[in-house]
KOLGU-4560 file (N, C-alpha, C; in nm, 3 decimals, padded with zeros to 5 digits):
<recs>
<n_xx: 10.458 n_yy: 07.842 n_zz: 10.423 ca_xx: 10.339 ca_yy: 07.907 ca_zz: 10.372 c_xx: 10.234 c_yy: 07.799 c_zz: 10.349 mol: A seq: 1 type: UNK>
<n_xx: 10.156 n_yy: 07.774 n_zz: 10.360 ca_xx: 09.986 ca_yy: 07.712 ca_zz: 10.370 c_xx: 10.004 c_yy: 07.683 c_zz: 10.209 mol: A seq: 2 type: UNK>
<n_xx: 09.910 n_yy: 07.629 n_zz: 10.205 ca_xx: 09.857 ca_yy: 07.609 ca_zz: 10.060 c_xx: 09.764 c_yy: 07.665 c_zz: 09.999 mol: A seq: 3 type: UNK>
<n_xx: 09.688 n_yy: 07.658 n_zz: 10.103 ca_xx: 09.585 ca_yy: 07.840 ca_zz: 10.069 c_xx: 09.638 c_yy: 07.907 c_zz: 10.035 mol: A seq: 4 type: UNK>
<n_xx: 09.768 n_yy: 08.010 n_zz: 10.131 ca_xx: 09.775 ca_yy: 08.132 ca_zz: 10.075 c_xx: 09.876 c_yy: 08.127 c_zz: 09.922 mol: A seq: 5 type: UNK>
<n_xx: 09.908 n_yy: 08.013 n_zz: 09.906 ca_xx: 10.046 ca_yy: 07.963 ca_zz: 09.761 c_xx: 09.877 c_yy: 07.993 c_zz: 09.666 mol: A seq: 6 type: UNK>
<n_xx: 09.774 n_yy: 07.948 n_zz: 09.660 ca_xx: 09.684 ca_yy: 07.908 ca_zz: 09.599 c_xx: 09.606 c_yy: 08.075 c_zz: 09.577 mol: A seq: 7 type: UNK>
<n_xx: 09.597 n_yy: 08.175 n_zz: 09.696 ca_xx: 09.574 ca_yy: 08.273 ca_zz: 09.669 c_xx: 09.674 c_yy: 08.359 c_zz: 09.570 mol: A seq: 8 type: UNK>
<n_xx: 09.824 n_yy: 08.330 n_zz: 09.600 ca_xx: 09.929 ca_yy: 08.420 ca_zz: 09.515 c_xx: 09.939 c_yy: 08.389 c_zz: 09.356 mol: A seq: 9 type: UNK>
<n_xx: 09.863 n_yy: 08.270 n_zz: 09.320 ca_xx: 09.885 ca_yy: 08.200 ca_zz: 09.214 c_xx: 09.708 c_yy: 08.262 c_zz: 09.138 mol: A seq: 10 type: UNK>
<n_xx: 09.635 n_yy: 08.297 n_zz: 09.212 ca_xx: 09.505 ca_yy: 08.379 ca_zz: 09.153 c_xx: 09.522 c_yy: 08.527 c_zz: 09.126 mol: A seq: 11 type: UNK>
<n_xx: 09.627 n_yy: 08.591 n_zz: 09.248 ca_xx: 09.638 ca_yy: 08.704 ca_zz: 09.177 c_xx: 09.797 c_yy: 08.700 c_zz: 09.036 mol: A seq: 12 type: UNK>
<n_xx: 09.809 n_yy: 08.590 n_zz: 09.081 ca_xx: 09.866 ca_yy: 08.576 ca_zz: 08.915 c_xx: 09.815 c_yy: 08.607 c_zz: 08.802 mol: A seq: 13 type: UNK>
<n_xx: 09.752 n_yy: 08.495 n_zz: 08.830 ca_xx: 09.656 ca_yy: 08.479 ca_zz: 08.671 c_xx: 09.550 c_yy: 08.572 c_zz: 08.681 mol: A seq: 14 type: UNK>
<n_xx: 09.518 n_yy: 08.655 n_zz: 08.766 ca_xx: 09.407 ca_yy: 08.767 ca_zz: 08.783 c_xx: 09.477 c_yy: 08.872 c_zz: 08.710 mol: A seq: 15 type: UNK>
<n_xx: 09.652 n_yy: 08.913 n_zz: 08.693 ca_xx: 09.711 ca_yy: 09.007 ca_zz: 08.655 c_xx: 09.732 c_yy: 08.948 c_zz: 08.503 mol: A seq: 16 type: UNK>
<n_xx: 09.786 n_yy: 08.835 n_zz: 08.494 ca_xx: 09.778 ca_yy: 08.775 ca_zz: 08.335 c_xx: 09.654 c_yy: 08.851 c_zz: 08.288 mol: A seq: 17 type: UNK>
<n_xx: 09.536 n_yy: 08.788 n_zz: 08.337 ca_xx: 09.389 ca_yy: 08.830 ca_zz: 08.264 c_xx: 09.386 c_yy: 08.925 c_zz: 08.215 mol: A seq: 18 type: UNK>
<n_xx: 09.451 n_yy: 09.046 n_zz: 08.300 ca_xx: 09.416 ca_yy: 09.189 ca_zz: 08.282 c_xx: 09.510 c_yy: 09.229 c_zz: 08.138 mol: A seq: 19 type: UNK>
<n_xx: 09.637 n_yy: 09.173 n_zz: 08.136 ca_xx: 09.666 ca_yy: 09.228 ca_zz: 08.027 c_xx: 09.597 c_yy: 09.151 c_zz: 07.867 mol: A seq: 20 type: UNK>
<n_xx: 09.513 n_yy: 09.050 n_zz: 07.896 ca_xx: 09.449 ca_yy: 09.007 ca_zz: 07.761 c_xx: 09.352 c_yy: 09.094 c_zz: 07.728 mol: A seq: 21 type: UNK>
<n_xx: 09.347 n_yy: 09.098 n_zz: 07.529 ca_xx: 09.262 ca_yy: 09.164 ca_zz: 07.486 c_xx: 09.135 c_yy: 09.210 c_zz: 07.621 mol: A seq: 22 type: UNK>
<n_xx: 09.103 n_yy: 09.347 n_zz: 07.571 ca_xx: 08.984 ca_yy: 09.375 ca_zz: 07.672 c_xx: 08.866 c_yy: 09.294 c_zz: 07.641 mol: A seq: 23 type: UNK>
<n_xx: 08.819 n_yy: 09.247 n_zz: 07.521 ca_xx: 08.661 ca_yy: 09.138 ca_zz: 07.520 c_xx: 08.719 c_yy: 09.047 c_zz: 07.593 mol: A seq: 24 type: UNK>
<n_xx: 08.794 n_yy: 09.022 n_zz: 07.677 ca_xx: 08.805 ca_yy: 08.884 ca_zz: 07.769 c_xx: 08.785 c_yy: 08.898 c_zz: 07.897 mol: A seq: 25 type: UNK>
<n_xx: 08.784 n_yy: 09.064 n_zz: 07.923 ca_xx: 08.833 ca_yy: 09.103 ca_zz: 08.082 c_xx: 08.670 c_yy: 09.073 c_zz: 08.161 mol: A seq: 26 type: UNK>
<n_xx: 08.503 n_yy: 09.035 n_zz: 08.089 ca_xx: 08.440 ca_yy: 09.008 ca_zz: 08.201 c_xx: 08.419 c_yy: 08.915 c_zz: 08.170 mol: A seq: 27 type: UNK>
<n_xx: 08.451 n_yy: 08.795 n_zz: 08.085 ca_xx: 08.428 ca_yy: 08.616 ca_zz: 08.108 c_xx: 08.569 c_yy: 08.606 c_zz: 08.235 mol: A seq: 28 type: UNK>
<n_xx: 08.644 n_yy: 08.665 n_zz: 08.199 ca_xx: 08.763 ca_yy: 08.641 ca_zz: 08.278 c_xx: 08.721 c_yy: 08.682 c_zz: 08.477 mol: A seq: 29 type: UNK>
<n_xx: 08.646 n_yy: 08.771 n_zz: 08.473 ca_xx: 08.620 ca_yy: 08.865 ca_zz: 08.642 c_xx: 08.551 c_yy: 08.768 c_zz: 08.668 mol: A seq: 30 type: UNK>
<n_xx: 08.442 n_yy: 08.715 n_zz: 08.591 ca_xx: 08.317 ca_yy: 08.621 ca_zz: 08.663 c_xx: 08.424 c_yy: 08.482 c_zz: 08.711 mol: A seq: 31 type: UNK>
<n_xx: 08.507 n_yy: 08.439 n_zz: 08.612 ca_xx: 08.577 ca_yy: 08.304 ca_zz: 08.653 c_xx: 08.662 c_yy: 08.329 c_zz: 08.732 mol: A seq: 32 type: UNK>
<n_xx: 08.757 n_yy: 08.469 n_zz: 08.789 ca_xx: 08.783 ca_yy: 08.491 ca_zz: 08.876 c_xx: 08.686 c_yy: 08.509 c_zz: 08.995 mol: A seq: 33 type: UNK>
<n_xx: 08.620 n_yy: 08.584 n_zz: 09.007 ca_xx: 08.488 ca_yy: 08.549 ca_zz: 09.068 c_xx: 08.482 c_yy: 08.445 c_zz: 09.131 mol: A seq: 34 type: UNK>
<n_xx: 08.425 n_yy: 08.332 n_zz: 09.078 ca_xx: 08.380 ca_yy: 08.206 ca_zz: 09.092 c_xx: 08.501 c_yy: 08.156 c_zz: 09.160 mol: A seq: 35 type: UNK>
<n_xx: 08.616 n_yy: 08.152 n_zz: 09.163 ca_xx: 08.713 ca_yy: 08.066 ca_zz: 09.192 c_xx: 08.732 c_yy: 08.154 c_zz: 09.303 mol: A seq: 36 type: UNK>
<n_xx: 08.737 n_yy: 08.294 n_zz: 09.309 ca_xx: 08.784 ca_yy: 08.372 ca_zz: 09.425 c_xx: 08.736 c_yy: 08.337 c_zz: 09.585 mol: A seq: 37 type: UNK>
<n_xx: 08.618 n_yy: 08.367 n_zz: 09.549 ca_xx: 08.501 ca_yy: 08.338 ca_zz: 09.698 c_xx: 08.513 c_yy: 08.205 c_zz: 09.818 mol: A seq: 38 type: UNK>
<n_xx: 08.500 n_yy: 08.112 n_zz: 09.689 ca_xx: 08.550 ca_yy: 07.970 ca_zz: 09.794 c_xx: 08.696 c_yy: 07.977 c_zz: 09.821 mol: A seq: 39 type: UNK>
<n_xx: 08.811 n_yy: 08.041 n_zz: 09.768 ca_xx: 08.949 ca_yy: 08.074 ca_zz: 09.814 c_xx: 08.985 c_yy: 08.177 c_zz: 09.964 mol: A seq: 40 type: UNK>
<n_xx: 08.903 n_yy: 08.255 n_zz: 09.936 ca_xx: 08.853 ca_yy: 08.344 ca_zz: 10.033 c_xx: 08.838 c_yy: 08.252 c_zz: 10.172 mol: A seq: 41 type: UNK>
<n_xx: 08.721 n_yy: 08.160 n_zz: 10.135 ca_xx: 08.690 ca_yy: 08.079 ca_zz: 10.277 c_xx: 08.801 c_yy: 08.036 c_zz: 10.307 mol: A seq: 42 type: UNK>
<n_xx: 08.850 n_yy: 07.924 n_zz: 10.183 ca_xx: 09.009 ca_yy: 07.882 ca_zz: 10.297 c_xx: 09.109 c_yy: 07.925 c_zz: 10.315 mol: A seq: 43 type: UNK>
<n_xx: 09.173 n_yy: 08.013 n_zz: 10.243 ca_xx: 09.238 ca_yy: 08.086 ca_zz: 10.290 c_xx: 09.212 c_yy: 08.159 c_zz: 10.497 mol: A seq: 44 type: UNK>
<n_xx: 09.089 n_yy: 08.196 n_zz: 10.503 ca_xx: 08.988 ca_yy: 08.207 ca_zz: 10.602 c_xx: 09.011 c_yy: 08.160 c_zz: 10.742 mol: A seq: 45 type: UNK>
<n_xx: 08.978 n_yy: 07.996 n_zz: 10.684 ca_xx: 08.955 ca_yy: 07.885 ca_zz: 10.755 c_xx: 09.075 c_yy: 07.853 c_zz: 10.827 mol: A seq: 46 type: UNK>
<n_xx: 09.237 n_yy: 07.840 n_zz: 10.761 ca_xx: 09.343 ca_yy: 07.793 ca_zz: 10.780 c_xx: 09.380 c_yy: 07.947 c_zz: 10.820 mol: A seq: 47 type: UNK>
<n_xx: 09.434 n_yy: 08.039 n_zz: 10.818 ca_xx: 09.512 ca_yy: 08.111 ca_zz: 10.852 c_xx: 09.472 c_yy: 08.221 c_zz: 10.952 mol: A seq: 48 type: UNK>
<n_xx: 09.297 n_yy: 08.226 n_zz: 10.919 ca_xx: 09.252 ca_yy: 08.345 ca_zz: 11.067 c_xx: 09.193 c_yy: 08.437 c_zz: 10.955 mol: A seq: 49 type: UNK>
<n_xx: 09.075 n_yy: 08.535 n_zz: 11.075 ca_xx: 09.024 ca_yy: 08.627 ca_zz: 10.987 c_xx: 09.142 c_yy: 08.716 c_zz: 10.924 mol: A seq: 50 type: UNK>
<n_xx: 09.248 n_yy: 08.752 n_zz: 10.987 ca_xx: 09.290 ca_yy: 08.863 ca_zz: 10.937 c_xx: 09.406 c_yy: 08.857 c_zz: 10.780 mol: A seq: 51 type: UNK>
<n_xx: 09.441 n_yy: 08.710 n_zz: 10.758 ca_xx: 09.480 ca_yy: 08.721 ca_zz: 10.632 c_xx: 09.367 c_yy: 08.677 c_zz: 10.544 mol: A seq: 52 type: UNK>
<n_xx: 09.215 n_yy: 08.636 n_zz: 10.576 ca_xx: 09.141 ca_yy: 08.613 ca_zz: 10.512 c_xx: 09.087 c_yy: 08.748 c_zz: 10.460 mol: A seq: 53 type: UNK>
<n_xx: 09.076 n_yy: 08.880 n_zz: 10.533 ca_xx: 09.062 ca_yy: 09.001 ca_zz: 10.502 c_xx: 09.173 c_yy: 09.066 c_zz: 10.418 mol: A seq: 54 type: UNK>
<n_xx: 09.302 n_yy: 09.016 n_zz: 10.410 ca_xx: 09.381 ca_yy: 09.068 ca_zz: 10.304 c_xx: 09.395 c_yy: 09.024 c_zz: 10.192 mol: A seq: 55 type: UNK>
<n_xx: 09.369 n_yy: 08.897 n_zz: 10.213 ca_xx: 09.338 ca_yy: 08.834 ca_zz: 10.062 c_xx: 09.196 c_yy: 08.919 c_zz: 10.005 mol: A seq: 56 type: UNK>
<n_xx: 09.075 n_yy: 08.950 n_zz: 10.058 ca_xx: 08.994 ca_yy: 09.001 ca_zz: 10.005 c_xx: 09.030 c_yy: 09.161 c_zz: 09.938 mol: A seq: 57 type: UNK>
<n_xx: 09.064 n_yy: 09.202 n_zz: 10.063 ca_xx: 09.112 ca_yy: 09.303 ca_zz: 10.018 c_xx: 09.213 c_yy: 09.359 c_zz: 09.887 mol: A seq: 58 type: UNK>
<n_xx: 09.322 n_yy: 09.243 n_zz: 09.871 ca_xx: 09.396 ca_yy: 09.229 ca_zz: 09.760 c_xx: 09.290 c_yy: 09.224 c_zz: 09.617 mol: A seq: 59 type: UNK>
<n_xx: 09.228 n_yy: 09.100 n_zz: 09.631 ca_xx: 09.092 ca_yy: 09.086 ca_zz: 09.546 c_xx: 09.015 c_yy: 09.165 c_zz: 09.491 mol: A seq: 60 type: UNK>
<n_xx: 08.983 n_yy: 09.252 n_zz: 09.587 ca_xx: 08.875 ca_yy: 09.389 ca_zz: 09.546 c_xx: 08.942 c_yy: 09.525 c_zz: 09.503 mol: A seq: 61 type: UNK>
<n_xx: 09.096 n_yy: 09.490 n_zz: 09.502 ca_xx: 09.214 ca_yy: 09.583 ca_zz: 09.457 c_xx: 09.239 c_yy: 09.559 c_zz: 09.324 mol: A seq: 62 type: UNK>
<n_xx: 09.248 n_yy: 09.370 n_zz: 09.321 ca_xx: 09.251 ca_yy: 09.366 ca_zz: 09.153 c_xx: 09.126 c_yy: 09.354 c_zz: 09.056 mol: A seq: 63 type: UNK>
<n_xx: 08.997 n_yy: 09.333 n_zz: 09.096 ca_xx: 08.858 ca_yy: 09.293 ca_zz: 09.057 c_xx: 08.809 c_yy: 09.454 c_zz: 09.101 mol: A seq: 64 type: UNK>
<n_xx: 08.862 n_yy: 09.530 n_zz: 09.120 ca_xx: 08.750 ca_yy: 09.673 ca_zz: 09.117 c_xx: 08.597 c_yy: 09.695 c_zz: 09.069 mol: A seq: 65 type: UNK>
<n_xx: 08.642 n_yy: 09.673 n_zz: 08.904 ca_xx: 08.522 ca_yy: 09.751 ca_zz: 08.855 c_xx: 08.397 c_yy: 09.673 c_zz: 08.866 mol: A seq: 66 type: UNK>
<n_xx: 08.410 n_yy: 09.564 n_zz: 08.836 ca_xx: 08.259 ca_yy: 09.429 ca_zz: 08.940 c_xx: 08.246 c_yy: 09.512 c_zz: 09.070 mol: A seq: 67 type: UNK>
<n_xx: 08.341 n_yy: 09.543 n_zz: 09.130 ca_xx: 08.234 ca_yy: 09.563 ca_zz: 09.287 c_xx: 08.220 c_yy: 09.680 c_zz: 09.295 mol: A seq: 68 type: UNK>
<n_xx: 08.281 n_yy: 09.786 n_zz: 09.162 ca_xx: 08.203 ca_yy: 09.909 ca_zz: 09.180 c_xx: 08.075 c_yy: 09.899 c_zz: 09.114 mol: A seq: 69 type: UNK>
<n_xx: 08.077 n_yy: 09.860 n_zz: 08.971 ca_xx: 07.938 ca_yy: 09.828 ca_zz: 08.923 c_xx: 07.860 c_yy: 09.751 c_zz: 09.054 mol: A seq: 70 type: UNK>
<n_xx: 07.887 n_yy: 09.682 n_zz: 09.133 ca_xx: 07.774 ca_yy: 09.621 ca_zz: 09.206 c_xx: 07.715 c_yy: 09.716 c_zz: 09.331 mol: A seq: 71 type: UNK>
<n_xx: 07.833 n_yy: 09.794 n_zz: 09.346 ca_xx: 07.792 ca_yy: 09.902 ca_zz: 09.452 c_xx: 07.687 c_yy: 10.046 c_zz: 09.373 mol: A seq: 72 type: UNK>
<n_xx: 07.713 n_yy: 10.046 n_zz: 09.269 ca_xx: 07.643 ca_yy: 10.138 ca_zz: 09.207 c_xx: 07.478 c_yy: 10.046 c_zz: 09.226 mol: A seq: 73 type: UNK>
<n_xx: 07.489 n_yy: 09.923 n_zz: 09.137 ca_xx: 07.313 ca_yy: 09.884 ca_zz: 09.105 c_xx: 07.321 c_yy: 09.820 c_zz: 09.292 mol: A seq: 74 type: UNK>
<n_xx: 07.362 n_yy: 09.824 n_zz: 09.388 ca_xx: 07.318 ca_yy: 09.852 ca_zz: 09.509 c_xx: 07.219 c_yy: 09.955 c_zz: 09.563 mol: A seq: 75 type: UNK>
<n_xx: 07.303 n_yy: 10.069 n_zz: 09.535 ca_xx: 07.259 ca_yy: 10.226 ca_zz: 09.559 c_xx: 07.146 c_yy: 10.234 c_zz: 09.486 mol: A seq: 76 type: UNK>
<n_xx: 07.148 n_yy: 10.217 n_zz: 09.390 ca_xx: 06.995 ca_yy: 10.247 ca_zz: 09.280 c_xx: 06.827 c_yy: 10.224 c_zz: 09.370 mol: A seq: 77 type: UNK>
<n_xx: 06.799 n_yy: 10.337 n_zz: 09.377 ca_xx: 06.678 ca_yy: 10.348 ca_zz: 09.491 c_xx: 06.582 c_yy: 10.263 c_zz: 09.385 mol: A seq: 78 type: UNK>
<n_xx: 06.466 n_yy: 10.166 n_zz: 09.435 ca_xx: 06.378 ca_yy: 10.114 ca_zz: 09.333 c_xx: 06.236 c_yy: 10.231 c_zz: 09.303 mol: A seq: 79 type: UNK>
<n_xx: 06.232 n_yy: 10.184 n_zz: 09.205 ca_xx: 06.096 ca_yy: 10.302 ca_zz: 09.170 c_xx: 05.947 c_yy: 10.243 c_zz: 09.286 mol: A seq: 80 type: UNK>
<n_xx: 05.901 n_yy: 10.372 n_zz: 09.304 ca_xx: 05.782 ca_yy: 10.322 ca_zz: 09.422 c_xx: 05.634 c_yy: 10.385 c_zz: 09.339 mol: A seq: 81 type: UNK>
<n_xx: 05.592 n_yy: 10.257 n_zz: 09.312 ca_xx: 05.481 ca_yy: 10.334 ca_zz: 09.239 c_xx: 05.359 c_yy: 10.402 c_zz: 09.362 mol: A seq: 82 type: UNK>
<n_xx: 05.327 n_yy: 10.500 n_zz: 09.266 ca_xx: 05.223 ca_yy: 10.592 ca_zz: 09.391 c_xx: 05.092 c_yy: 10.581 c_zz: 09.341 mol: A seq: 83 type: UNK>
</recs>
């Protein structure tokens, strides 16, 4: 196994730890998952091919939900057009 993907299994570790801490921790905790996720993403990416780079995301957006639903919601949000 790569070191990427040891390095991805070890984020959704501590991505599942997170979840069971008190809830005031769960969005300092998404953003630093976040932050650490994205550049993991690339190498994971880089070394193994698009298609486990798409399951790692996919895993990601399985355990990080509610960030990318909130972001898909203020996506959708039409802007006001003044007339």
């Amino acid at each position: 196994m790569s070191p990427s993907l040891i390095a991805a299994c070890i984020w959704a570790v501590v991505a599942s730890v997170a979840a069971m801490l008190p809830q005031r921790t769960h969005w300092p905790a998404a953003f630093l998952l976040i932050a650490c996720g994205i550049p993991l993403i690339g190498w994971v990416t880089y070394q193994n091919g698009p298609y486990w780079g798409m399951i790692v995301l996919a895993a990601g957006v399985s355990i990080l939900r509610w960030p990318v639903i909130y972001l898909i919601r203020w996506l959708r949000r039409q802007p006001e057009r003044p007339e």
